[in-house]
Backbone as JSON Lines, residues from 0, in Angstrom:
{"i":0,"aa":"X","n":[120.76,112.43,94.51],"ca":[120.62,111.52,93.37],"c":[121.95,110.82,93.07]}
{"i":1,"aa":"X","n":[122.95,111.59,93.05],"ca":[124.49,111.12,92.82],"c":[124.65,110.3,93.92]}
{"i":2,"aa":"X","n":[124.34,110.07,95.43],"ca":[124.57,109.25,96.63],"c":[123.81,107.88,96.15]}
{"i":3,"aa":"X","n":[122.67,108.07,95.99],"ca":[121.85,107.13,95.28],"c":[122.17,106.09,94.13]}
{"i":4,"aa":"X","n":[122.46,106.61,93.22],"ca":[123.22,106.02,91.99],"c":[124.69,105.15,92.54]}
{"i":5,"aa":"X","n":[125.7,106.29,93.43],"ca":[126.55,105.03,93.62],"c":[126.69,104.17,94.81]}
{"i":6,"aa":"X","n":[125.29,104.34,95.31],"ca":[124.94,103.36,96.49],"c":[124.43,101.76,95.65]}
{"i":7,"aa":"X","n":[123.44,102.57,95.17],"ca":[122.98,101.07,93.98],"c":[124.33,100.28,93.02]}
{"i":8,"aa":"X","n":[125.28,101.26,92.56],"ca":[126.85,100.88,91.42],"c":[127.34,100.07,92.5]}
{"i":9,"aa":"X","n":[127.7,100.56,93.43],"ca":[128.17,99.6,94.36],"c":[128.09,98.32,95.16]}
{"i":10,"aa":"X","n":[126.27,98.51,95.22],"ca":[125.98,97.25,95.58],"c":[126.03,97.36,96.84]}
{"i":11,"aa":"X","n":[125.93,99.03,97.58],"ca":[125.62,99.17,99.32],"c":[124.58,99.25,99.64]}
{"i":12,"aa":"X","n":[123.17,99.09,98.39],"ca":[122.45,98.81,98.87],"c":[121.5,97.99,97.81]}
{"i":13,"aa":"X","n":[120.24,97.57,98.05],"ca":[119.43,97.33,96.99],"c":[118.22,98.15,96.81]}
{"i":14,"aa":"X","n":[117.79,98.67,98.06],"ca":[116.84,99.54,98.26],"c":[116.95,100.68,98.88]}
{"i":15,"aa":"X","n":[116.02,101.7,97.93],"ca":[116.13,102.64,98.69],"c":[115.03,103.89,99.05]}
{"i":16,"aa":"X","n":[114.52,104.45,99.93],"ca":[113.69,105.22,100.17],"c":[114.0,106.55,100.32]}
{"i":17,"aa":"X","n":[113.31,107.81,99.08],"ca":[114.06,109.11,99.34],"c":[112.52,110.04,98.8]}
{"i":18,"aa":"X","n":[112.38,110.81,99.9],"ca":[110.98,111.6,99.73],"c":[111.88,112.75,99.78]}
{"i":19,"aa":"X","n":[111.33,113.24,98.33],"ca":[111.61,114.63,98.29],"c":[111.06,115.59,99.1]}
{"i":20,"aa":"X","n":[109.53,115.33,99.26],"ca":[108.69,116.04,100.06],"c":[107.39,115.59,100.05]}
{"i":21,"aa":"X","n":[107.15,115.57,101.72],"ca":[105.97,115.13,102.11],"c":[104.58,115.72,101.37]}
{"i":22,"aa":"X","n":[103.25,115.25,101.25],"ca":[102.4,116.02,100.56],"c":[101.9,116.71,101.8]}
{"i":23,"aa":"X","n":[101.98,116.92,102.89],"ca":[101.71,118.08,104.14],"c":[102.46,118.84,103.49]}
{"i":24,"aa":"X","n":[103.57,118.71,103.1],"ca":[104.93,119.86,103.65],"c":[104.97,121.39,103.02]}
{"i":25,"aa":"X","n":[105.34,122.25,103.88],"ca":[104.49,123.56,104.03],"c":[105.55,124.74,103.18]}
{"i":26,"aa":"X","n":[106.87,123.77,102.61],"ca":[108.29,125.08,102.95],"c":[108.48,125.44,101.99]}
{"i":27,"aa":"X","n":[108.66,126.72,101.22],"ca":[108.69,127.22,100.25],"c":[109.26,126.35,99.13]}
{"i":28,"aa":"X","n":[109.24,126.94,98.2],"ca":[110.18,126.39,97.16],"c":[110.67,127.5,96.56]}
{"i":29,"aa":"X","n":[111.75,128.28,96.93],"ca":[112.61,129.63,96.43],"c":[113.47,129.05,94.99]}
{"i":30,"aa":"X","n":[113.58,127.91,95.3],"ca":[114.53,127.74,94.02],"c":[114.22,127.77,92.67]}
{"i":31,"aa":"X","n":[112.67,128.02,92.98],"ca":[111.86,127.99,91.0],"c":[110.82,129.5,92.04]}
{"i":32,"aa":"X","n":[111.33,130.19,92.95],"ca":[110.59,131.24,92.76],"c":[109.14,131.25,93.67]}
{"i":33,"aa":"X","n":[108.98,130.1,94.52],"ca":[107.76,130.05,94.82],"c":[108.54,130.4,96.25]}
{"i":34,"aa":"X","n":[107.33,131.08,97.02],"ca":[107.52,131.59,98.76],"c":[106.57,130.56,99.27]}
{"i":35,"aa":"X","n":[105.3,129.9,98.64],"ca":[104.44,129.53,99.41],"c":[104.85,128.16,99.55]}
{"i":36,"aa":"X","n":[104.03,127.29,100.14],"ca":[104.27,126.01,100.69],"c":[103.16,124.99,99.64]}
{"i":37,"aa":"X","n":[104.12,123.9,99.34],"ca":[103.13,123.26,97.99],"c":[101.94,122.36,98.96]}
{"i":38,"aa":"X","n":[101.97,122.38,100.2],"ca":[100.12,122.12,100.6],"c":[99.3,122.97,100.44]}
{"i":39,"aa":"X","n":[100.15,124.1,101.09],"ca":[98.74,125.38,101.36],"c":[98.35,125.82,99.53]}
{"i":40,"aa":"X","n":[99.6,125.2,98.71],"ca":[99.17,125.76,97.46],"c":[98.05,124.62,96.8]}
{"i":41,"aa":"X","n":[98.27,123.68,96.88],"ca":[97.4,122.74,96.67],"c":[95.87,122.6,96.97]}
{"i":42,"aa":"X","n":[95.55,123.32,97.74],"ca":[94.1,123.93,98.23],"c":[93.86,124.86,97.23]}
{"i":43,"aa":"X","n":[94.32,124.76,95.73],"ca":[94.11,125.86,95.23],"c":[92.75,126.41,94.38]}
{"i":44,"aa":"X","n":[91.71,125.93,94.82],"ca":[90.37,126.35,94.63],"c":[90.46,126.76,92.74]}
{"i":45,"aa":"X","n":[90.91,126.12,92.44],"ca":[90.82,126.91,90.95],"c":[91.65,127.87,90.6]}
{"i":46,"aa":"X","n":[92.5,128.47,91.43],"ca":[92.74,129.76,91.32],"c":[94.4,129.88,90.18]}
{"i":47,"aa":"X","n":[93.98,130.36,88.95],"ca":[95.35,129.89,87.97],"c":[96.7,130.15,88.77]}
{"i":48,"aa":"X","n":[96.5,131.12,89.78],"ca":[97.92,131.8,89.8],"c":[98.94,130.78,91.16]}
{"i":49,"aa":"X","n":[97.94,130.23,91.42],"ca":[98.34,129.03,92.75],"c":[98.43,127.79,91.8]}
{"i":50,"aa":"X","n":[97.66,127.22,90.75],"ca":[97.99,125.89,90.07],"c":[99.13,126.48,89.41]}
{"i":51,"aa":"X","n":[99.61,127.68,88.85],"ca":[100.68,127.74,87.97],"c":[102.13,127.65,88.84]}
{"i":52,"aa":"X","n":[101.9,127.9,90.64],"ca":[103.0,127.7,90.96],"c":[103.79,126.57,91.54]}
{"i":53,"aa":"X","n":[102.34,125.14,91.61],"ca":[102.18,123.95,91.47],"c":[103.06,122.89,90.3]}
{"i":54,"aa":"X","n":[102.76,123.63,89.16],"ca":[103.63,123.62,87.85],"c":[104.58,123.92,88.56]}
{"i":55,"aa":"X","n":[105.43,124.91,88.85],"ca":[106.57,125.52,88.65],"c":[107.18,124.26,89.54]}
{"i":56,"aa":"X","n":[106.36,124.15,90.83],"ca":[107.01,122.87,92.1],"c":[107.07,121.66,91.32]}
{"i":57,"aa":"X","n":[105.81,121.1,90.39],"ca":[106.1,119.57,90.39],"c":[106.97,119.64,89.02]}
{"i":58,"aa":"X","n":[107.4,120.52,87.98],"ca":[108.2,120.78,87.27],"c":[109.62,120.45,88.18]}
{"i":59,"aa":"X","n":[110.25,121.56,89.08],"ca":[111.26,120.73,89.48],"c":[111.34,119.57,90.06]}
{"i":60,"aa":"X","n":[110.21,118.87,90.57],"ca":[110.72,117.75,91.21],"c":[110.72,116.46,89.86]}
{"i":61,"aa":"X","n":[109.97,117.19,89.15],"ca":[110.48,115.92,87.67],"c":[111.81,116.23,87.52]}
{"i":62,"aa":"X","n":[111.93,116.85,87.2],"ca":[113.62,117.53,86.82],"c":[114.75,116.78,87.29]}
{"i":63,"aa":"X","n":[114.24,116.84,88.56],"ca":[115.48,115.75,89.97],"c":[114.97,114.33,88.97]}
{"i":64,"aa":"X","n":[114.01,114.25,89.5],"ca":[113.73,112.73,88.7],"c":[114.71,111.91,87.2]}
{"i":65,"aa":"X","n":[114.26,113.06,86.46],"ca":[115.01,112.63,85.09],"c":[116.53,112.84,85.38]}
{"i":66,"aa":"X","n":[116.99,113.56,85.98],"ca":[118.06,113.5,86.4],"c":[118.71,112.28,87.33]}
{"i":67,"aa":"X","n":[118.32,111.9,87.71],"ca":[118.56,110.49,88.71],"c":[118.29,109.59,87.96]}
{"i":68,"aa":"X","n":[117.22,109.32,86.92],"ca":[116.84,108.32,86.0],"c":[118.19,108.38,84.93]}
{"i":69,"aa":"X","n":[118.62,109.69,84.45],"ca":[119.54,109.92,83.29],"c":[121.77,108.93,83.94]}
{"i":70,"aa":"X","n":[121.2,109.82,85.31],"ca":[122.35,109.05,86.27],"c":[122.58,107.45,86.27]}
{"i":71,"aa":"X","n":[121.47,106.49,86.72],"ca":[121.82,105.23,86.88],"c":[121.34,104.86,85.28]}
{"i":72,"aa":"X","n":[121.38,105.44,84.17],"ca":[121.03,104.77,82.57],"c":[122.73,104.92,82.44]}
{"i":73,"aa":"X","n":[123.43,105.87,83.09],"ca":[124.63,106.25,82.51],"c":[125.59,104.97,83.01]}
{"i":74,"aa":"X","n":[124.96,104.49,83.82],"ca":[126.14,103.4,84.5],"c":[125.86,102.51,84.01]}
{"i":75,"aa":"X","n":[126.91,101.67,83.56],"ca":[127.19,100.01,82.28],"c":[127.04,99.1,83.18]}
{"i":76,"aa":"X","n":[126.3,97.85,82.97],"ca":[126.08,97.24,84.22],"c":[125.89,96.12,83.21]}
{"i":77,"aa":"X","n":[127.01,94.71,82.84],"ca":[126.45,93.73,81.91],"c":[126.2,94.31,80.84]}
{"i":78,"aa":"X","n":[125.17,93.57,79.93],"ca":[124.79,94.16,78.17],"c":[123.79,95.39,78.48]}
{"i":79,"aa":"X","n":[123.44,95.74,80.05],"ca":[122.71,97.08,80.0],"c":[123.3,98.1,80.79]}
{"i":80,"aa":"X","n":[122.32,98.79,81.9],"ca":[122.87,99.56,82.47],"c":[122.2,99.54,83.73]}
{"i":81,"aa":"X","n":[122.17,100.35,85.11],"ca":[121.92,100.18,85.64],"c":[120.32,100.28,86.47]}
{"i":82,"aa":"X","n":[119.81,101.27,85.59],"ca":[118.71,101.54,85.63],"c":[117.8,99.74,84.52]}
{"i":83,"aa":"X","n":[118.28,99.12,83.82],"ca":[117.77,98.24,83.23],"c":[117.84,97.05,84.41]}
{"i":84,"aa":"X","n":[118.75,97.06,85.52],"ca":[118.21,96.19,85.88],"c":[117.88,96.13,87.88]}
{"i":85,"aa":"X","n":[116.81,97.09,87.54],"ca":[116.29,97.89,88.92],"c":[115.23,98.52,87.99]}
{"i":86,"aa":"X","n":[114.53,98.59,89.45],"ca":[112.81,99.56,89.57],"c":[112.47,101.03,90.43]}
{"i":87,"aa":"X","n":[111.93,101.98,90.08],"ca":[112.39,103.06,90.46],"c":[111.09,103.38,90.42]}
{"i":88,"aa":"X","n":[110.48,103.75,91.62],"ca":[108.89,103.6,91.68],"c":[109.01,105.08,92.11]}
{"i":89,"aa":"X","n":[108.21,106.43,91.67],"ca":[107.85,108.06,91.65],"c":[106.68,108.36,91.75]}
{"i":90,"aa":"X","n":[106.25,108.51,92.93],"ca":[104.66,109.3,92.39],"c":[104.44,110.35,93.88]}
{"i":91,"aa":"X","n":[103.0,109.88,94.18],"ca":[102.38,110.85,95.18],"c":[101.37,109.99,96.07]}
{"i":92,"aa":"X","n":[100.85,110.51,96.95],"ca":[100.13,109.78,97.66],"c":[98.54,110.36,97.47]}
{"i":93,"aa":"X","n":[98.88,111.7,96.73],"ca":[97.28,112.21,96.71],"c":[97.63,112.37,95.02]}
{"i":94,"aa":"X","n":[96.66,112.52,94.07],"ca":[96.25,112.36,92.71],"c":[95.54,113.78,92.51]}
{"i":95,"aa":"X","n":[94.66,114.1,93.53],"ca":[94.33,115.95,93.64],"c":[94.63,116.08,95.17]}
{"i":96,"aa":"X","n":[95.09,117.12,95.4],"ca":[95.5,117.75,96.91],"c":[94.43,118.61,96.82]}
{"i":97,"aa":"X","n":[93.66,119.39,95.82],"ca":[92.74,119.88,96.1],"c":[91.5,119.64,96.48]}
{"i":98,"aa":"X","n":[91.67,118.04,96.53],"ca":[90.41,117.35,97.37],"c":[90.61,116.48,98.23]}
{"i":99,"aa":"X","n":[92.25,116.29,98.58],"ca":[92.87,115.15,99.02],"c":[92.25,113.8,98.25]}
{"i":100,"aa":"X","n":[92.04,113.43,97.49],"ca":[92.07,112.04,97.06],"c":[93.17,111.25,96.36]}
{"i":101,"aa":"X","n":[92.83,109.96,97.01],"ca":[94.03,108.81,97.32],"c":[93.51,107.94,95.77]}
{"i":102,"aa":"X","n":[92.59,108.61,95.36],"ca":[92.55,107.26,94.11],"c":[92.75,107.59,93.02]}
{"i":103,"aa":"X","n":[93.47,106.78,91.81],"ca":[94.18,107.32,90.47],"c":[95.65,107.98,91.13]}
{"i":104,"aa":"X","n":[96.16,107.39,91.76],"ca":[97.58,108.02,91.59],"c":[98.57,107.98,90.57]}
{"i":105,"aa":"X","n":[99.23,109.04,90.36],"ca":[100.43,109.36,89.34],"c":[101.54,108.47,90.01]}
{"i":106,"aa":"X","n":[101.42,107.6,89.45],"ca":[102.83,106.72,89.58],"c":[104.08,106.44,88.84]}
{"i":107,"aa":"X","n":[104.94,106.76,88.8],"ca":[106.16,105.88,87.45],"c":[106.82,105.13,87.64]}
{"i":108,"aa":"X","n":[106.66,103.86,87.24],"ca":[107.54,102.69,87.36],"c":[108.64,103.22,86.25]}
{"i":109,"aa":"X","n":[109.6,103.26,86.84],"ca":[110.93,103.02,85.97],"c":[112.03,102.44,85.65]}
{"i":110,"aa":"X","n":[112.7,101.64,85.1],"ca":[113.25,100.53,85.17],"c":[112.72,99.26,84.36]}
{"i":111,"aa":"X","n":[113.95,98.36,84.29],"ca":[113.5,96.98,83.11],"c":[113.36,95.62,84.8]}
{"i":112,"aa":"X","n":[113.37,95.99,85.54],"ca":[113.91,94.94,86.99],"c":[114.34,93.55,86.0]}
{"i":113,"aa":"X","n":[115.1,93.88,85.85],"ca":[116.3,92.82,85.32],"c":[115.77,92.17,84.17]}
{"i":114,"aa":"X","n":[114.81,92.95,83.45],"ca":[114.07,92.46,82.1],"c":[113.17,91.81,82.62]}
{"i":115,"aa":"X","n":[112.44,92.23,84.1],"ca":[110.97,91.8,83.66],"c":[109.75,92.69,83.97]}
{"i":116,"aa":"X","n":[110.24,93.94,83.02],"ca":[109.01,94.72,83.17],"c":[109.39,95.18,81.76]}
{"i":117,"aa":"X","n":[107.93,95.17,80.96],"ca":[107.96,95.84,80.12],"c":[108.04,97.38,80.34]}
{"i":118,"aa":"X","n":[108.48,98.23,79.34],"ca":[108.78,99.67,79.35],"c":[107.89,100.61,78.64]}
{"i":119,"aa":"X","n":[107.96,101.56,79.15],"ca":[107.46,102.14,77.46],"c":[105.9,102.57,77.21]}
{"i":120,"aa":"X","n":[105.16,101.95,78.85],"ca":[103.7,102.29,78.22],"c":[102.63,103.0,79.49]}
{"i":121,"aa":"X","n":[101.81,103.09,79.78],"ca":[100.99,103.66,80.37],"c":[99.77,102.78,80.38]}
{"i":122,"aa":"X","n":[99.64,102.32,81.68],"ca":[98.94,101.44,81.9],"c":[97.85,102.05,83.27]}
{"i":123,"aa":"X","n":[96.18,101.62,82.57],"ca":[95.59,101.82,83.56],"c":[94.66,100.9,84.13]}
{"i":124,"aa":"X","n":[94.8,101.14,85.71],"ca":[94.19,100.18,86.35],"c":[92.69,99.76,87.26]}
{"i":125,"aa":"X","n":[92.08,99.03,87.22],"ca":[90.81,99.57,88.01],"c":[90.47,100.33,89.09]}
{"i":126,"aa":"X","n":[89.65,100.91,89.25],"ca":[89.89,101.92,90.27],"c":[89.74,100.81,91.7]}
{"i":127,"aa":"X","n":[89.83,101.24,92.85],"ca":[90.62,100.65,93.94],"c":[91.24,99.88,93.76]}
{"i":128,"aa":"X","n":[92.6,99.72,92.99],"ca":[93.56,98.61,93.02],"c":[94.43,99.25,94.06]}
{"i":129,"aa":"X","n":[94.69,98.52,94.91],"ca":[95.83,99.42,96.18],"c":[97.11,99.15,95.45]}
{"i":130,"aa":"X","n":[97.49,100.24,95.86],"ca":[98.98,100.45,95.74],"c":[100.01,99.59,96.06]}
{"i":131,"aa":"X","n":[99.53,99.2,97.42],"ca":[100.08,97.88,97.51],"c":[100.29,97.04,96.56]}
{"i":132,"aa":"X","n":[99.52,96.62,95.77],"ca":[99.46,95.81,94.92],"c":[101.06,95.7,94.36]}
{"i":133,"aa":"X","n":[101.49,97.05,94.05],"ca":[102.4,97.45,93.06],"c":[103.68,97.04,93.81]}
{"i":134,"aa":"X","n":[104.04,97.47,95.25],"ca":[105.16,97.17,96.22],"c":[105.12,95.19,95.9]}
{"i":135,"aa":"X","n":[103.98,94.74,96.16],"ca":[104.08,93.14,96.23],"c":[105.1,92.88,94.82]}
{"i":136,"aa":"X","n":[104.72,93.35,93.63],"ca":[104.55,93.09,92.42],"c":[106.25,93.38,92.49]}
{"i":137,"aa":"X","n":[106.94,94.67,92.74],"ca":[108.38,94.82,93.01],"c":[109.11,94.26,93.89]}
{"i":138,"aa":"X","n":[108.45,93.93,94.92],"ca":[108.9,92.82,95.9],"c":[109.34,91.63,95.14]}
{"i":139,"aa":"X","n":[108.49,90.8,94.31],"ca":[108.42,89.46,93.72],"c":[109.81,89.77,92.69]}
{"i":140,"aa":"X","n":[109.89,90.82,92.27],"ca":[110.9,90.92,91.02],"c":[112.51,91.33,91.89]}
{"i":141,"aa":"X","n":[112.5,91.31,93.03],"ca":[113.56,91.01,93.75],"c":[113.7,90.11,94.71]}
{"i":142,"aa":"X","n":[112.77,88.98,94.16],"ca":[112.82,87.42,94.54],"c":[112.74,87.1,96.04]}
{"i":143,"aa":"X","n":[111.82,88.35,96.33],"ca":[111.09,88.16,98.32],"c":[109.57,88.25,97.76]}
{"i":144,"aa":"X","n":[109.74,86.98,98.1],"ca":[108.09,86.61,98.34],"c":[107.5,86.75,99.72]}
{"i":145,"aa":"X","n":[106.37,88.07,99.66],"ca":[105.51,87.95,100.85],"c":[103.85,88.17,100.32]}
{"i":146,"aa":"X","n":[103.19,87.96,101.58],"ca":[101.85,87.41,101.64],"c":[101.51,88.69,101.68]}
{"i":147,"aa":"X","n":[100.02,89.29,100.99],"ca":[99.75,90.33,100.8],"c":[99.22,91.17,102.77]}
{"i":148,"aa":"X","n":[99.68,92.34,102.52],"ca":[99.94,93.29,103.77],"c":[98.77,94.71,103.31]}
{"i":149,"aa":"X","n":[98.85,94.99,104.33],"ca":[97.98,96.75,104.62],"c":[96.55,95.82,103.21]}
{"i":150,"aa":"X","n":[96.41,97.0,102.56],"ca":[94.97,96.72,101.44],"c":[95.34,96.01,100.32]}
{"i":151,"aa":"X","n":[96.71,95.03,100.89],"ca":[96.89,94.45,98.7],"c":[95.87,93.33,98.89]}
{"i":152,"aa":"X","n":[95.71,93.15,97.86],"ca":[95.15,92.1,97.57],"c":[95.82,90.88,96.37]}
{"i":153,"aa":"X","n":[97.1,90.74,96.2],"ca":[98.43,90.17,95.56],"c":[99.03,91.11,94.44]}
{"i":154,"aa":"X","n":[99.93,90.69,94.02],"ca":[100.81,91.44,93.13],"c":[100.19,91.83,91.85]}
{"i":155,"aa":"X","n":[100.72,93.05,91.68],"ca":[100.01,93.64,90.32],"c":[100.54,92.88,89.38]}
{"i":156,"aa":"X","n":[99.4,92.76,88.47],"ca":[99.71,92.32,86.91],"c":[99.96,93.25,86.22]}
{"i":157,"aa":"X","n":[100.34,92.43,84.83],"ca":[100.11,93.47,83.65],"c":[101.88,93.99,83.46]}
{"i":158,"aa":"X","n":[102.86,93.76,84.35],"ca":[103.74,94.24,84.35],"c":[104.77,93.74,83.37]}
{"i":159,"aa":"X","n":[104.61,92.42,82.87],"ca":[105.76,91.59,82.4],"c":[106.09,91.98,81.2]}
{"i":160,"aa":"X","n":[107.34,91.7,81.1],"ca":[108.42,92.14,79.66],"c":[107.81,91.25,79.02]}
């Protein structure tokens, strides 16, 4: 998160791609106590004692999150900071792993992209809006315009400050 933050302060990069962990990925998580692997836990049939250690996994990976979010708010960048003027897109690719489904994903846009995203709210969208949609929509707010790719069907609305 700290490489991140002063890759963006610096201006070595504009973008950046960082998966904490794949939704296959099998490898414990010892550091909040879990041995098992958050796929095989994700099959968790109901079972409290496998969703509670689900909690314990997606608990830390918010954690990193707000922490990296708390990092680039801390840096002065103009009348804001650096997180105000950048987009910081968090989610998942499955919405339940216990059924694998791809639709309703947990997403967080974070960030003002240079004051043109409103903040602050929770917005929901029709069901099959591709995801895509959302990449076009962050694309446009770093002034690359492309023609919709994979399932978009153009840039998401609804976003503007």
């Amino acid at each position: 998160c700290d490489l991140m933050t002063l890759a963006f302060q610096t201006d070595a990069t504009r973008i950046c791609t960082f998966v904490l962990a794949n939704e296959g990925s099998n490898f414990p998580h010892k550091q909040v106590g879990v041995n098992e692997g958050h796929h095989e836990l994700s099959h968790h049939g109901n079972d409290e004692a496998k969703k509670e250690k689900i909690r314990r996994i997606d608990r830390f990976y918010t954690t990193q999150l707000a922490y990296l979010l708390g990092r680039l708010k801390s840096v002065k960048e103009g009348d804001g900071t650096l997180l105000d003027n950048m987009l910081l897109a968090y989610g998942s690719g499955n919405s339940d792993g216990n059924r694998h489904s791809h639709n309703n994903l947990p997403i967080i846009l974070a960030g003002r992209g240079g004051n043109t995203v409103k903040t602050g709210r929770h917005i929901r969208y029709p069901d099959e809006t591709p995801l895509n949609n959302l990449w076009m929509a962050m694309l446009e707010r770093s002034d690359v315009r492309v023609s919709p790719f994979g399932d978009a069907t153009g840039a998401l609305t609804g976003l503007d400050a």
